[in-house]
mmCIF file as Biopython writes it, N, C-alpha, C and O atoms, coordinates in Angstrom:
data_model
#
loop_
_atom_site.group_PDB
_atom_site.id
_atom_site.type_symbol
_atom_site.label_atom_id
_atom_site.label_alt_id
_atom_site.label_comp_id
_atom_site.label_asym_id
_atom_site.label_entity_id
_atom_site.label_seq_id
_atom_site.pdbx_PDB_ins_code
_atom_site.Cartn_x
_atom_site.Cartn_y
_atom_site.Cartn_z
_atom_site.occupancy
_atom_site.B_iso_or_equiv
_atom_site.auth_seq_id
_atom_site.auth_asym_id
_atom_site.pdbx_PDB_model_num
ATOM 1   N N  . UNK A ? 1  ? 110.318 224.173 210.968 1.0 0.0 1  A 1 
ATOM 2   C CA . UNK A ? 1  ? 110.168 225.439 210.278 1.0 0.0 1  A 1 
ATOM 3   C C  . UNK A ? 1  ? 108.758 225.994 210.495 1.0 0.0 1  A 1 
ATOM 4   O O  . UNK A ? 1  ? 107.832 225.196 210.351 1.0 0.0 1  A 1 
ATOM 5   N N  . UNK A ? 2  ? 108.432 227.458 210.875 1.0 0.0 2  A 1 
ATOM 6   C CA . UNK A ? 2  ? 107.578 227.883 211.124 1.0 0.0 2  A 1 
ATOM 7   C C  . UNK A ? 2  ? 106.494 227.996 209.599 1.0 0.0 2  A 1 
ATOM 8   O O  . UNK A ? 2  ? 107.295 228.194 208.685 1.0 0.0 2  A 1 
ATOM 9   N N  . UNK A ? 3  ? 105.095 227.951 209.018 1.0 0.0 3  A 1 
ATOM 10  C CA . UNK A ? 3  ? 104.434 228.340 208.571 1.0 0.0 3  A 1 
ATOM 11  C C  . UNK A ? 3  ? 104.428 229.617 207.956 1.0 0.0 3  A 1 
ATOM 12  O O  . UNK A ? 3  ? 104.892 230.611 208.514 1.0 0.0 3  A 1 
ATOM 13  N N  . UNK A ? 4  ? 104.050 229.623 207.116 1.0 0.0 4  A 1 
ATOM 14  C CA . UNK A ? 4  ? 103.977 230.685 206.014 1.0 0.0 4  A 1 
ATOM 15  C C  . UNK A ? 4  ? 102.397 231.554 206.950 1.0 0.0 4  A 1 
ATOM 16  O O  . UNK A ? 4  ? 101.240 231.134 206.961 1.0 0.0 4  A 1 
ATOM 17  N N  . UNK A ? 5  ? 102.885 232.672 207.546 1.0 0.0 5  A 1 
ATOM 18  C CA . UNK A ? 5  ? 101.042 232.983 207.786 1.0 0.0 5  A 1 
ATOM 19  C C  . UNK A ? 5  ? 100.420 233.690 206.848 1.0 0.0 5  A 1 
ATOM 20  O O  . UNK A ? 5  ? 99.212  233.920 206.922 1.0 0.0 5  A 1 
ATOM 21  N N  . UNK A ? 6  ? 101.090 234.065 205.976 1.0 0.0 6  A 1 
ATOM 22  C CA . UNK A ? 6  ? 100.046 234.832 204.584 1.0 0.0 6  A 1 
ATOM 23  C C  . UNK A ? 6  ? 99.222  233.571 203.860 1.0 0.0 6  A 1 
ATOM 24  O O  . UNK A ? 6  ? 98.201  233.990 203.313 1.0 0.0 6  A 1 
ATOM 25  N N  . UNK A ? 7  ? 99.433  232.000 203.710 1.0 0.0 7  A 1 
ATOM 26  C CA . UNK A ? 7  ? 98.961  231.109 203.425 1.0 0.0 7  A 1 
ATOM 27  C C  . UNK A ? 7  ? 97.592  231.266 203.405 1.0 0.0 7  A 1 
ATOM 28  O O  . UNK A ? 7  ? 97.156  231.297 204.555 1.0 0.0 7  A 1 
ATOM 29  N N  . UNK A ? 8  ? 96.782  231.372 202.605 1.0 0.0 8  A 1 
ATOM 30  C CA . UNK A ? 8  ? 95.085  231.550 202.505 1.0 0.0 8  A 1 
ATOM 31  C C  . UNK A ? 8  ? 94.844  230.120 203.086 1.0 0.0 8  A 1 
ATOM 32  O O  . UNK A ? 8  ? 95.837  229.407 202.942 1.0 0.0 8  A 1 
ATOM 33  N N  . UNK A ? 9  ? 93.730  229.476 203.740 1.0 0.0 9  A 1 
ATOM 34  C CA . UNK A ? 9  ? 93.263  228.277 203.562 1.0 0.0 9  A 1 
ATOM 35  C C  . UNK A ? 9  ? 91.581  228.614 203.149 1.0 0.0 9  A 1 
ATOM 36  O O  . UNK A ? 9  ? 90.958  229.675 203.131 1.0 0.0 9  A 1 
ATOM 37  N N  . UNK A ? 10 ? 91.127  227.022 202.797 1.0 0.0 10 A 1 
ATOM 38  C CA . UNK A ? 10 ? 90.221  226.989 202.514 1.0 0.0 10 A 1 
ATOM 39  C C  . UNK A ? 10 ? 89.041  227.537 203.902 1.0 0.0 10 A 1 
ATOM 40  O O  . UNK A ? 10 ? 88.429  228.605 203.876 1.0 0.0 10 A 1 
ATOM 41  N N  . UNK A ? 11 ? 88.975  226.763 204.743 1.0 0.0 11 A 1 
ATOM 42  C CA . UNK A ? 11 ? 88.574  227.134 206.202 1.0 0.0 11 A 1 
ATOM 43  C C  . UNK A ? 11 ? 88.348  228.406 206.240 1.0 0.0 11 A 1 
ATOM 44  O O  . UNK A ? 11 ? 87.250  228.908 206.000 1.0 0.0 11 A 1 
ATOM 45  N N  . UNK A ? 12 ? 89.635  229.188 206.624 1.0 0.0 12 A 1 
ATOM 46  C CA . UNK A ? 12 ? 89.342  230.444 207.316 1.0 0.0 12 A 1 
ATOM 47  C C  . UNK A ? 12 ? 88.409  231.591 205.875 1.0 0.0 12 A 1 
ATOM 48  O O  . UNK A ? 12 ? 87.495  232.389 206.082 1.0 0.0 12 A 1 
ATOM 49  N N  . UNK A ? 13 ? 88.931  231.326 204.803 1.0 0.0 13 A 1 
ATOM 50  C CA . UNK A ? 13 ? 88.561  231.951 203.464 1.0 0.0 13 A 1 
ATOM 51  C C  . UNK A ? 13 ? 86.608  231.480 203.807 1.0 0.0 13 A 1 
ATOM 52  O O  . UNK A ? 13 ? 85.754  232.294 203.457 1.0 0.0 13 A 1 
ATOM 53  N N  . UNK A ? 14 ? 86.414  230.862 204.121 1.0 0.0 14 A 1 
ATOM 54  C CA . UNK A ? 14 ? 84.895  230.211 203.874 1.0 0.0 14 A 1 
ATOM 55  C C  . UNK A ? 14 ? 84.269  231.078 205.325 1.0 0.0 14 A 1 
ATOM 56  O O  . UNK A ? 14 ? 83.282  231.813 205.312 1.0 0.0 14 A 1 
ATOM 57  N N  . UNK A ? 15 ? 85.041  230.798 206.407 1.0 0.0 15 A 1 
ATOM 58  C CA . UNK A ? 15 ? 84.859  231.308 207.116 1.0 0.0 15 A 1 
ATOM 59  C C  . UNK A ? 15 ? 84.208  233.267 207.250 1.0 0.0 15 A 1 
ATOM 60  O O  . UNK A ? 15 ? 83.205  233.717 207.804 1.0 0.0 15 A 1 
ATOM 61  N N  . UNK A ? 16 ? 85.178  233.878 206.573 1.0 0.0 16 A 1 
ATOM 62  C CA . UNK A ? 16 ? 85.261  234.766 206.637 1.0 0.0 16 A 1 
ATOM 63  C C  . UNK A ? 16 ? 84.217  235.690 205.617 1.0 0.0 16 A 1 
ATOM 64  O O  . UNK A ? 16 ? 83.562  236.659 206.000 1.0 0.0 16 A 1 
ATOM 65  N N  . UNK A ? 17 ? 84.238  235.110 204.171 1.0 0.0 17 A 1 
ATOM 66  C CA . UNK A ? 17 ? 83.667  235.379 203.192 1.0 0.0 17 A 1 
ATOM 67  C C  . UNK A ? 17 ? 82.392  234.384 202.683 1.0 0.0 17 A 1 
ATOM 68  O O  . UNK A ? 17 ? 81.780  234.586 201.634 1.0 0.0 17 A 1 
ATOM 69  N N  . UNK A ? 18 ? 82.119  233.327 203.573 1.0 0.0 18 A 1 
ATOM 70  C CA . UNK A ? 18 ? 81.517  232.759 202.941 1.0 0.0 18 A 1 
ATOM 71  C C  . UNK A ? 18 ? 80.270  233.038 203.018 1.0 0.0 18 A 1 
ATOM 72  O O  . UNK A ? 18 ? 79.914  234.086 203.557 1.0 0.0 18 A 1 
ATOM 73  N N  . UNK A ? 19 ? 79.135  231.919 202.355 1.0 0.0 19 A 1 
ATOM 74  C CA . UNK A ? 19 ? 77.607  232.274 202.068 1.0 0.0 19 A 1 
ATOM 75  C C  . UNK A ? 19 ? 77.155  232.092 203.908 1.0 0.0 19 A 1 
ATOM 76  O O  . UNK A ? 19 ? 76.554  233.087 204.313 1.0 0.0 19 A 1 
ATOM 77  N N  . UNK A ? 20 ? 77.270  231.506 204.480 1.0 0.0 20 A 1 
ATOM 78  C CA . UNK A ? 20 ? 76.531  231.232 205.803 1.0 0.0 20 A 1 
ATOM 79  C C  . UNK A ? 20 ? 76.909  232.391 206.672 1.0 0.0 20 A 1 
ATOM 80  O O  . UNK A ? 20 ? 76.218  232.634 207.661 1.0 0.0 20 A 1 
ATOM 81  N N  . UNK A ? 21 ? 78.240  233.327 206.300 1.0 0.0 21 A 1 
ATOM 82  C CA . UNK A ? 21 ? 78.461  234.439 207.346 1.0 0.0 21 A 1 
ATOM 83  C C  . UNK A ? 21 ? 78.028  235.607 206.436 1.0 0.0 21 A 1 
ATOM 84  O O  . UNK A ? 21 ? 77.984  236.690 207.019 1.0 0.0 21 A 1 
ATOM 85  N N  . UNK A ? 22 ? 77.708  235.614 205.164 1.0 0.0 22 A 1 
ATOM 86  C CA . UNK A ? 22 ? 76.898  236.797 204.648 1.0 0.0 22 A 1 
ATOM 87  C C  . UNK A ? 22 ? 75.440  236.751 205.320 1.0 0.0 22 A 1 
ATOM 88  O O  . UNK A ? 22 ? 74.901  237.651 205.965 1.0 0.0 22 A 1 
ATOM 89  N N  . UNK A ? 23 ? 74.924  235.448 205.002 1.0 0.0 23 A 1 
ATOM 90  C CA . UNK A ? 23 ? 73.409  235.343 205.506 1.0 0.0 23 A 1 
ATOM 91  C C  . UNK A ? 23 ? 73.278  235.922 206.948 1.0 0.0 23 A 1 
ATOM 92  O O  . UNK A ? 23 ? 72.213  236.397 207.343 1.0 0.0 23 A 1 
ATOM 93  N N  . UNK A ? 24 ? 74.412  235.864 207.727 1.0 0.0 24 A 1 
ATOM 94  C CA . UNK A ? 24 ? 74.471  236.288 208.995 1.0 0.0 24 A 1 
ATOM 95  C C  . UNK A ? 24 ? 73.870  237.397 209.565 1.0 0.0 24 A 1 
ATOM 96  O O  . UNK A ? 24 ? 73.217  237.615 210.586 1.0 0.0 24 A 1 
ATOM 97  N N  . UNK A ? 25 ? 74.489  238.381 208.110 1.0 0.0 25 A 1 
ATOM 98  C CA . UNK A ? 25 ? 74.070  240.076 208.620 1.0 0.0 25 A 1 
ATOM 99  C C  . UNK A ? 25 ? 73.081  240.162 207.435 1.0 0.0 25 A 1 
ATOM 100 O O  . UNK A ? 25 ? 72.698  239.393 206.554 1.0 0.0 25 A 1 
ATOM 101 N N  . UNK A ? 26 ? 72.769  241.804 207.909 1.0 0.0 26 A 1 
ATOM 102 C CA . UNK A ? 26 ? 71.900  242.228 207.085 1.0 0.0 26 A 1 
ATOM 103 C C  . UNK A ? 26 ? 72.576  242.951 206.403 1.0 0.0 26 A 1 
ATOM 104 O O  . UNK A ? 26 ? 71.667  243.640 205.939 1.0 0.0 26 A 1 
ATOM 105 N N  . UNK A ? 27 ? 73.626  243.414 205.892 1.0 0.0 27 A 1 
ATOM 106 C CA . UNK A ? 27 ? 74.727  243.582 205.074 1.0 0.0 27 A 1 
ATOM 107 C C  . UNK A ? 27 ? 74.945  242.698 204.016 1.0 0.0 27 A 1 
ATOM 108 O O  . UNK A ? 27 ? 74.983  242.868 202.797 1.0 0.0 27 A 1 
ATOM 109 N N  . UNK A ? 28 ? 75.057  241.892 204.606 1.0 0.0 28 A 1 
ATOM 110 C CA . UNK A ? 28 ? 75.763  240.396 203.603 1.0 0.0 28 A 1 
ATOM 111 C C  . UNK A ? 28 ? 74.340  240.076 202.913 1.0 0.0 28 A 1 
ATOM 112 O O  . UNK A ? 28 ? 74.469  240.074 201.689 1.0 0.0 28 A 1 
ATOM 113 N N  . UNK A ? 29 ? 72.936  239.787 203.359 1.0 0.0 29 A 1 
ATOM 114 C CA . UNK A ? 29 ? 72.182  239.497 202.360 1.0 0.0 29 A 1 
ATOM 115 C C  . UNK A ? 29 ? 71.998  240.483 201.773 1.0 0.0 29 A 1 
ATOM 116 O O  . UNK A ? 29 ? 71.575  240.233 200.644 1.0 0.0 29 A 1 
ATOM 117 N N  . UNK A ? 30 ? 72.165  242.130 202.088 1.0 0.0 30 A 1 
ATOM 118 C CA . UNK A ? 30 ? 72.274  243.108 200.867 1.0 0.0 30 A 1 
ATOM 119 C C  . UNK A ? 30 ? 72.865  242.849 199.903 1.0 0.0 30 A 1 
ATOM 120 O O  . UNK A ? 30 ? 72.338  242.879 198.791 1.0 0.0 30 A 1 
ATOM 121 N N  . UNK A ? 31 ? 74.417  242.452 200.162 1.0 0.0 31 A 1 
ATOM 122 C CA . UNK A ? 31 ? 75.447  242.688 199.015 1.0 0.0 31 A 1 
ATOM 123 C C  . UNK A ? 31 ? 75.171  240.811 198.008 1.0 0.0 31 A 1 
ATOM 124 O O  . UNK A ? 31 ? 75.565  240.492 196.886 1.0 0.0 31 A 1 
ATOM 125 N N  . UNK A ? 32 ? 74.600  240.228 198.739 1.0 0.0 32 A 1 
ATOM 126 C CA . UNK A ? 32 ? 74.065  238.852 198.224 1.0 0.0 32 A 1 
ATOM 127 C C  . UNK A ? 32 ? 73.114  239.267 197.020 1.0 0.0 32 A 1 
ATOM 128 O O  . UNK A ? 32 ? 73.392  238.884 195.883 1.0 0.0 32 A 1 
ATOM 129 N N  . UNK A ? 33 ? 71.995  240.048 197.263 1.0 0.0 33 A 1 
ATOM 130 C CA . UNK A ? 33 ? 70.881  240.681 196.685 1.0 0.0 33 A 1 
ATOM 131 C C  . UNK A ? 33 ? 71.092  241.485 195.554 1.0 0.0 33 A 1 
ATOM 132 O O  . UNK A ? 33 ? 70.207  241.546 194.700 1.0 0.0 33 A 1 
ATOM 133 N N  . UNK A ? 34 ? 72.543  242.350 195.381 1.0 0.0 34 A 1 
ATOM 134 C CA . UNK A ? 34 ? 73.214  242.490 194.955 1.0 0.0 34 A 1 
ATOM 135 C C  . UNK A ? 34 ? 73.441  241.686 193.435 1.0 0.0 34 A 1 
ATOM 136 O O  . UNK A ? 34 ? 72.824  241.727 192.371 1.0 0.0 34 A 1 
ATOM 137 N N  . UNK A ? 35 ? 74.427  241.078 193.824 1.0 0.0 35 A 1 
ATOM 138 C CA . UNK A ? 35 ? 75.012  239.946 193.443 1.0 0.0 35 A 1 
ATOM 139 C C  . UNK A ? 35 ? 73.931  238.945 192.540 1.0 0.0 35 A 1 
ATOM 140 O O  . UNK A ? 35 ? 74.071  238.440 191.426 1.0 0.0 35 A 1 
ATOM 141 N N  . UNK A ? 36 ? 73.448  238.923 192.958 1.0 0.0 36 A 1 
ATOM 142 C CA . UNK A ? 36 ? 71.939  238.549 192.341 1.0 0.0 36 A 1 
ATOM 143 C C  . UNK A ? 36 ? 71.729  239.299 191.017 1.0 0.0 36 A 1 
ATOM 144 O O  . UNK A ? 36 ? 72.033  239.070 189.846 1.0 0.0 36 A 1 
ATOM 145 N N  . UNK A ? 37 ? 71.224  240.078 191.528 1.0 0.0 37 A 1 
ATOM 146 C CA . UNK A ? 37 ? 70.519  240.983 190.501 1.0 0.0 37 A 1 
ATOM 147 C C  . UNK A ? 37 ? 71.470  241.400 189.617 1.0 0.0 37 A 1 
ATOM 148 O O  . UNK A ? 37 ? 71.057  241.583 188.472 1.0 0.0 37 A 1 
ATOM 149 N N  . UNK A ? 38 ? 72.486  241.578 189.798 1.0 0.0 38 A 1 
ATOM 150 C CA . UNK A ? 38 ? 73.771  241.785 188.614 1.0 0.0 38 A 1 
ATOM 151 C C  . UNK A ? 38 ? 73.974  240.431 187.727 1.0 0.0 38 A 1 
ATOM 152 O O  . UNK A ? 38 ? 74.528  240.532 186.632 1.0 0.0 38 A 1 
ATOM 153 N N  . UNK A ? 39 ? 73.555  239.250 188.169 1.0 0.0 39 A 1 
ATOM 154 C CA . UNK A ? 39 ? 73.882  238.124 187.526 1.0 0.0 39 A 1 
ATOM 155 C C  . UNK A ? 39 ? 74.775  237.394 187.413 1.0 0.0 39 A 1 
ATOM 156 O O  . UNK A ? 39 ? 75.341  237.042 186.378 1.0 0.0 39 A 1 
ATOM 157 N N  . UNK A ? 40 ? 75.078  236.957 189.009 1.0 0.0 40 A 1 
ATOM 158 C CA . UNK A ? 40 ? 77.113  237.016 188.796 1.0 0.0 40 A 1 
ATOM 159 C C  . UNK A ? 40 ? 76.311  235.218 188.983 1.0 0.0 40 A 1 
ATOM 160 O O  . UNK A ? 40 ? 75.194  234.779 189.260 1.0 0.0 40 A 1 
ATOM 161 N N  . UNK A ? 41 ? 77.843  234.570 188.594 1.0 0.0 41 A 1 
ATOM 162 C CA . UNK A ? 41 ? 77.597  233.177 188.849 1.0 0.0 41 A 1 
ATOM 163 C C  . UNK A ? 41 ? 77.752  232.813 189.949 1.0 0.0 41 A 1 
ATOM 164 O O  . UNK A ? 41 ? 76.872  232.030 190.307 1.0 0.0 41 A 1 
ATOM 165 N N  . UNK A ? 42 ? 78.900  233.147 191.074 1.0 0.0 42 A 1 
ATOM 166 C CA . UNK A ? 42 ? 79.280  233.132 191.977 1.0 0.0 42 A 1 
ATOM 167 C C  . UNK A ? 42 ? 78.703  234.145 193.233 1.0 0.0 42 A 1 
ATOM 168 O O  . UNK A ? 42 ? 78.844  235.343 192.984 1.0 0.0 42 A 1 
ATOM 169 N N  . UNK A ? 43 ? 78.156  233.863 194.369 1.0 0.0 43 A 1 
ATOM 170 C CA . UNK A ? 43 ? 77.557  234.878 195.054 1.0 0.0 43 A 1 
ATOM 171 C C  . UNK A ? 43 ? 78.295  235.096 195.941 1.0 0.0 43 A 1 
ATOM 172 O O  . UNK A ? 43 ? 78.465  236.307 196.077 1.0 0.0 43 A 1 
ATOM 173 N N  . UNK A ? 44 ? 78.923  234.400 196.749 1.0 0.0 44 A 1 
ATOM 174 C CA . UNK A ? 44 ? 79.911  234.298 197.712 1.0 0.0 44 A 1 
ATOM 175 C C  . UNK A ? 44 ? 81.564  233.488 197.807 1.0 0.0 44 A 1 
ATOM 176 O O  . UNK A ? 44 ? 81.727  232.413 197.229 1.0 0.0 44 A 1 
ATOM 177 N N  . UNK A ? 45 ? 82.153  233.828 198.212 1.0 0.0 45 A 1 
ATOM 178 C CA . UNK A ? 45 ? 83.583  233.398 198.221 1.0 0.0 45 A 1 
ATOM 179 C C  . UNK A ? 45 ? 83.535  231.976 198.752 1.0 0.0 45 A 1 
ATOM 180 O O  . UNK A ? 45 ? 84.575  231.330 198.882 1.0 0.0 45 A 1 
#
């Protein structure tokens, strides 16, 4: 039986959203900086 492809995994989710591909751009440490300063607990996915 073929795979479900809507299936989230952990991997690609980290991948995509995570802290090491925000740091990447200068976008992502904006919206990090962000995130920050609002006081969230969580900064990245």
């Amino acid at each position: 039986m073929k795979k479900n492809l809507k299936t989230p995994t952990n991997i690609v989710g980290k991948r995509r959203h995570g802290f090491r591909k925000k740091m990447s751009s200068r976008g992502g440490r904006r919206v990090l900086k962000r995130r920050r300063q609002k006081g969230r607990k969580k900064i990245s996915g």
